[in-house]
C-alpha positions in Angstrom: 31.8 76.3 71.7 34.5 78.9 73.2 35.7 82.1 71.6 38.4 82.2 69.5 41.5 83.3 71.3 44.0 85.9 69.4 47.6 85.2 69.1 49.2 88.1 71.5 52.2 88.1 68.9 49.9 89.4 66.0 48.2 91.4 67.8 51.3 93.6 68.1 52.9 93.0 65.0 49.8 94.0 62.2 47.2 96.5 61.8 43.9 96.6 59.9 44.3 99.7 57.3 41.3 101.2 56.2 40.7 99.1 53.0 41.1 95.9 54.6 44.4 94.8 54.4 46.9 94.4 56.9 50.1 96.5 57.9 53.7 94.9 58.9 56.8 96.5 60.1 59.8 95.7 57.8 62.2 93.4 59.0 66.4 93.2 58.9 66.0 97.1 60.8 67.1 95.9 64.5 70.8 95.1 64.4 74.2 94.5 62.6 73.1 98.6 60.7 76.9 99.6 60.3 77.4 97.8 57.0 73.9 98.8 55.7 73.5 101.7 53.5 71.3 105.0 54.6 68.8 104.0 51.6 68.4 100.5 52.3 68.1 101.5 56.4 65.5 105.0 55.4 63.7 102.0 53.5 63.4 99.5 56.4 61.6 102.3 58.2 58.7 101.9 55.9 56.0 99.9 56.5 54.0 97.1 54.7 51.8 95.4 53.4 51.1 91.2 54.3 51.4 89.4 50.5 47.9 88.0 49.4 49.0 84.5 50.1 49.6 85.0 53.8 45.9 87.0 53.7 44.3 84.0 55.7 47.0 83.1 58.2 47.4 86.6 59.7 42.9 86.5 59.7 43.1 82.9 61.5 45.7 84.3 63.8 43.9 87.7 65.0 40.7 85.3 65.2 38.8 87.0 62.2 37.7 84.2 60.4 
């Protein structure tokens, strides 16, 4: 049976942290920023964590399990 082959867009877009989970960029922090408040864009700049329930997708996608 082949390897599993990694989806090239999730590759890029999380990271493994040290416990386990996985780290996401925020999103609504590319365009339309005039009407946005400083808060809400200093916030944006902040990154993530994936929710529980998506756990298994983002491990299928970056061929982990």
């Amino acid at each position: 049976m082949p390897k599993m082959k990694s989806n090239g867009s999730a590759k890029k877009r999380f990271k493994l942290t040290g416990s386990g989970e996985f780290k996401r960029k925020k999103a609504y922090a590319s365009h339309i920023l005039t009407k946005k408040t400083q808060k809400r864009k200093r916030n944006l700049r902040k990154s993530a964590l994936i929710n529980s329930a998506n756990m298994s997708a983002v491990k299928k996608m970056l061929a982990m399990g």
